[in-house]
C-alpha positions in Angstrom: -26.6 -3.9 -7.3 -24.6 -3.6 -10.3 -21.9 -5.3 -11.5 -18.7 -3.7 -10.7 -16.6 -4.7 -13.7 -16.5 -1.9 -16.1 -16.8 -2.4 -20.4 -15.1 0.2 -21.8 -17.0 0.8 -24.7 -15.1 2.3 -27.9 -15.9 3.3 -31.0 -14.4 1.4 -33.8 -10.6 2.7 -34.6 -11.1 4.6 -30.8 -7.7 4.1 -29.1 -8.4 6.3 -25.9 -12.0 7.0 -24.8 -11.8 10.8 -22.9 -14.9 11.8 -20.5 -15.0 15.0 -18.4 -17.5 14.1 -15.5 -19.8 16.9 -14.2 -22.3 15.6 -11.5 -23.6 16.8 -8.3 -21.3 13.7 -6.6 -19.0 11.4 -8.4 -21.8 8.6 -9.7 -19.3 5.4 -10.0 -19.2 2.7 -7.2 -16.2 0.9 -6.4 -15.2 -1.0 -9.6 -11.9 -1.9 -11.8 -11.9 -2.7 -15.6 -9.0 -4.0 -17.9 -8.2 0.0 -19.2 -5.7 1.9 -17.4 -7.1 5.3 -16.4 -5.8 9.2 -15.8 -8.3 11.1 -13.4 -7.5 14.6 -12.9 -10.4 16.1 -10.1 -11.1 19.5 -11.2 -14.0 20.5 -8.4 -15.0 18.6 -5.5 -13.4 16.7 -2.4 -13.9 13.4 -0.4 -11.9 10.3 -0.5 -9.7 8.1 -3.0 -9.8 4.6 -3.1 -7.3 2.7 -4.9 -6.3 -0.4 -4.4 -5.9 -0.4 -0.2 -5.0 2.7 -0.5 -7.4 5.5 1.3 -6.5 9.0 1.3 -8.6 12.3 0.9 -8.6 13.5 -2.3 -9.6 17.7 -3.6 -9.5 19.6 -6.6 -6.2 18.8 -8.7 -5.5 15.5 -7.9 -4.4 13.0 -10.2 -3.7 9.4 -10.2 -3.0 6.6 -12.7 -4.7 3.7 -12.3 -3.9 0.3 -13.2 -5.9 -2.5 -15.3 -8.2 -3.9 -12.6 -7.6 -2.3 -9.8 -10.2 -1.7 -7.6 -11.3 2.4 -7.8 -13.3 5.1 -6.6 -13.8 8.8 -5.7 -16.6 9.1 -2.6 -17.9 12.4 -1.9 -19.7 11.5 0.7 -23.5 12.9 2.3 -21.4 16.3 3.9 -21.2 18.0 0.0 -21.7 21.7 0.5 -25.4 22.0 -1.0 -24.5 24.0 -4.1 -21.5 22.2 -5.0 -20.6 20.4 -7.5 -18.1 17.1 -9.2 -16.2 17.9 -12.1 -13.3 15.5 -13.4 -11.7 14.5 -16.3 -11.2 10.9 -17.0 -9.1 9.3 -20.0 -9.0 5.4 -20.0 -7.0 3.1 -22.5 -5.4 -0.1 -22.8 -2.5 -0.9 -21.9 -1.8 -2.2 -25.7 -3.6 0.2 -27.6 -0.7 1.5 -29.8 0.4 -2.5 -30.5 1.6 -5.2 -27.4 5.0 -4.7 -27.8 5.4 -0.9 -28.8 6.5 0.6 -25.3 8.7 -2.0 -24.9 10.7 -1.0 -28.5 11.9 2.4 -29.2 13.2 3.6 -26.1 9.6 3.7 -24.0 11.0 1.3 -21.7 10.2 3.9 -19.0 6.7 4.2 -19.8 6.2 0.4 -19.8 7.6 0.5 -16.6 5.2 3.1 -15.3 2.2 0.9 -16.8 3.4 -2.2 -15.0 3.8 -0.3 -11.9 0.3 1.5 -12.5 -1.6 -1.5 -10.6 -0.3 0.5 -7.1 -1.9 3.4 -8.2 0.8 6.4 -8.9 0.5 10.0 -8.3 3.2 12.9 -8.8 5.7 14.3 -6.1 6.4 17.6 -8.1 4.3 20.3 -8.0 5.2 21.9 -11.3 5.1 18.5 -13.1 1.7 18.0 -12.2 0.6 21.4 -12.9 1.7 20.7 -16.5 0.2 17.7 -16.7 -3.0 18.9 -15.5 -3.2 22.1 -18.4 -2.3 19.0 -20.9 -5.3 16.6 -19.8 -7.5 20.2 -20.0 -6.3 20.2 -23.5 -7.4 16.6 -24.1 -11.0 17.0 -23.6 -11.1 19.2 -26.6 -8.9 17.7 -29.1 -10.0 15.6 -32.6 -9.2 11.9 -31.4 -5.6 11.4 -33.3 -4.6 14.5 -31.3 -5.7 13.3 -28.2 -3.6 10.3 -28.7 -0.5 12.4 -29.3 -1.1 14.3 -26.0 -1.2 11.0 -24.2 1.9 10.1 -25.2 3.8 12.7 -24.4 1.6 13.0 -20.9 3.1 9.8 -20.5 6.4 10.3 -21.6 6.3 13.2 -18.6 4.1 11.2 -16.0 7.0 8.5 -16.2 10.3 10.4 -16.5 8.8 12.7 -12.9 9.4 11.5 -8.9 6.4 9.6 -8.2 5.0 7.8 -5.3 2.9 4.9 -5.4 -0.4 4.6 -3.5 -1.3 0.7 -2.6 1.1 -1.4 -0.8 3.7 -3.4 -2.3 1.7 -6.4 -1.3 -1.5 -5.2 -2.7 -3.2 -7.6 -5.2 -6.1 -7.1 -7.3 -9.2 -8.8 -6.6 -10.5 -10.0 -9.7 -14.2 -10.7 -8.3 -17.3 -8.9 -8.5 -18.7 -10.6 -5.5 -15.8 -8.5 -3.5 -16.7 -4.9 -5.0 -20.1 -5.5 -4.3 -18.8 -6.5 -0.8 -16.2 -3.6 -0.1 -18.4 -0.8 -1.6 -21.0 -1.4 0.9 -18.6 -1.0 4.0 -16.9 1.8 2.4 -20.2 3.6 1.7 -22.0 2.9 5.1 -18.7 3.9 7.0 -17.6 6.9 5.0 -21.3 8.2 5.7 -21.5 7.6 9.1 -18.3 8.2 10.2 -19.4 11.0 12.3 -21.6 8.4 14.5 -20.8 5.5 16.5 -21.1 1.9 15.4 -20.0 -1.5 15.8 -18.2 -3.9 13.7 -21.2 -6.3 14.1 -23.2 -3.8 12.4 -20.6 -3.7 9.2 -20.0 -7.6 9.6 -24.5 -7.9 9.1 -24.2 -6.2 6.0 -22.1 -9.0 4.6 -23.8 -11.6 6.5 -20.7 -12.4 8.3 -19.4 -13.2 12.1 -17.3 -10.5 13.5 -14.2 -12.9 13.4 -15.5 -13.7 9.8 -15.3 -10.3 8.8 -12.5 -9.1 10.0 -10.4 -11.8 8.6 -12.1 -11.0 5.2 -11.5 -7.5 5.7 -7.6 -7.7 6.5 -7.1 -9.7 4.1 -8.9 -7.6 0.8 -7.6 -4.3 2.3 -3.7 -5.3 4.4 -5.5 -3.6 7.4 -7.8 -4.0 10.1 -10.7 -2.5 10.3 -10.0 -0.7 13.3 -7.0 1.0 11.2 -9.4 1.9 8.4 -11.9 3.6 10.9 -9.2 6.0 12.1 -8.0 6.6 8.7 -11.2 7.2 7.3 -12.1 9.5 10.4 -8.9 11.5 10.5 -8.8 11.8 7.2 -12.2 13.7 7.7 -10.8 15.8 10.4 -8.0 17.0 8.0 -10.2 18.3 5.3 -12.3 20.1 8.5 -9.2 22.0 9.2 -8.3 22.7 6.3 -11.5 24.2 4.9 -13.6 25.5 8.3 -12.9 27.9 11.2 -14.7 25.3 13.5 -12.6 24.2 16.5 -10.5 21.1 17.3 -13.1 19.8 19.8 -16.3 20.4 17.0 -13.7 18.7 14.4 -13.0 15.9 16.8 -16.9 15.2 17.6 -18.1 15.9 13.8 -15.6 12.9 12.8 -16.4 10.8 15.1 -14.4 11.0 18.6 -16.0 11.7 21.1 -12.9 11.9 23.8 -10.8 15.0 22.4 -7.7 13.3 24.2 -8.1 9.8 22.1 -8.8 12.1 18.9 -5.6 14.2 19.4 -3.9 10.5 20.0 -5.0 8.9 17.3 -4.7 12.1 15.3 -0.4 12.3 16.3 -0.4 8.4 15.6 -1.0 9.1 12.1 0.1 12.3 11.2 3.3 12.5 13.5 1.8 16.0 15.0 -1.4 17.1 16.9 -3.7 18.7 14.7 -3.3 22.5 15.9 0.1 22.3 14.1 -1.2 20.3 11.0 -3.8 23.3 10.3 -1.1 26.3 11.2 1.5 24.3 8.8 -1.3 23.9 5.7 -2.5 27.7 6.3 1.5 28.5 6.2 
């Protein structure tokens, strides 16, 4: 497998390397690298990992990412068949206009966003982030000393808005290839079989691990138990069903992987505070 620290490459005098990303599925494993990085998702849908955070993700959303934290977008083996990834990535460091120049001339806020970057951050505001998004379309297209101005004042914006954070306050990064390699294959061989049943001593195998072994390990990369991370990972599944089929709550349950409608609609309330008849009558609202 690869390694899952990321070089940056840069042309000489580059301050901020911009890539818009158009692939049948989003091509990068689990990985982190010392550049901060914007993502904006243009087309596609699956779901975000940053940090221990774990949430779907669809066209529009955007996240700043910290200097090595662990990230990736998964689309999974469901894709529609004629569908496509499209996103726009721009990555820098966290010093590339000098080490102390957010800290001078009254960008004290943005240093504060960088510093608090490593949670991954996203945008409350609706209208904010559709600005920002028309800006980072601009981006892709501009000479490089332009693109540099843009970031800034995307920035300036992205720092001065209501945003909410996406890892825990507790989250740490783990500076270790050995644990990408590790995570990415549970992350992968749940988040494409999450529609069937399976043990823990199948995920603990992959690693070579005991059960106990593994879910120590697995608590402690990720603040969660495994257990936790199935039912996220399978209602977040069922939310994407309801909000993009017709099919009913008892296909929905069984596709994600429940195959008690009563324990789905639990486990569904636990997290989401509501069954999920009224979760896809509020989102169609």
């Amino acid at each position: 497998m690869k390694n899952h620290f990321i070089k940056i490459n840069t042309a000489p005098g580059e301050l901020v390397v911009v890539t818009e990303v158009k692939e049948r599925r989003f091509p990068t494993p689990l990985h982190y690298h010392p550049e901060l990085e914007l993502t904006l998702i243009l087309a596609s849908s699956g779901r975000r990992f940053v940090g221990d955070s774990i949430q779907n993700f669809e066209p529009g959303d955007l996240v700043l990412v910290g200097e090595n934290t662990p990230h990736f977008w998964c689309n999974g083996n469901d894709l529609p068949e004629n569908s496509f990834s499209h996103a726009i990535v721009v990555q820098f460091n966290k010093s590339f206009l000098g080490e102390n120049f957010f800290k001078l001339n009254g960008a004290d806020h943005i240093d504060k966003l960088i510093i608090n970057s490593g949670r991954g951050v996203c945008l409350n505001n609706p209208i904010t982030k559709a600005l920002l998004i028309e800006k980072l379309k601009q981006v892709v297209v501009l000479p490089a000393f332009e693109q540099t101005l843009l970031l800034l004042e995307i920035l300036n914006i992205f720092a001065k808005s209501d945003l909410y954070f996406l890892s825990s306050p507790s989250f740490k990064p783990y500076l270790n290839e050995i644990d990408c390699t590790r995570m990415n294959k549970v992350y992968h061989y749940v988040y494409n079989n999450i529609s069937s049943s399976f043990e823990i001593s199948e995920i603990a195998a992959l690693l070579n691990m005991s059960v106990s072994a593994f879910s120590h390990y697995f608590k402690k990369k990720t603040q969660k138990t495994f257990t936790q991370f199935i039912n996220e990972t399978r209602i977040g599944k069922a939310k994407r069903l309801l909000i993009e089929t017709d099919k009913s709550i008892a296909e929905i349950a069984y596709e994600s992987g429940y195959h008690s409608l009563s324990n789905f609609n639990k486990q569904f309330n636990s997290l989401e505070k509501f069954p999920p008849k009224i979760f896809r009558q509020n989102y169609v609202a």
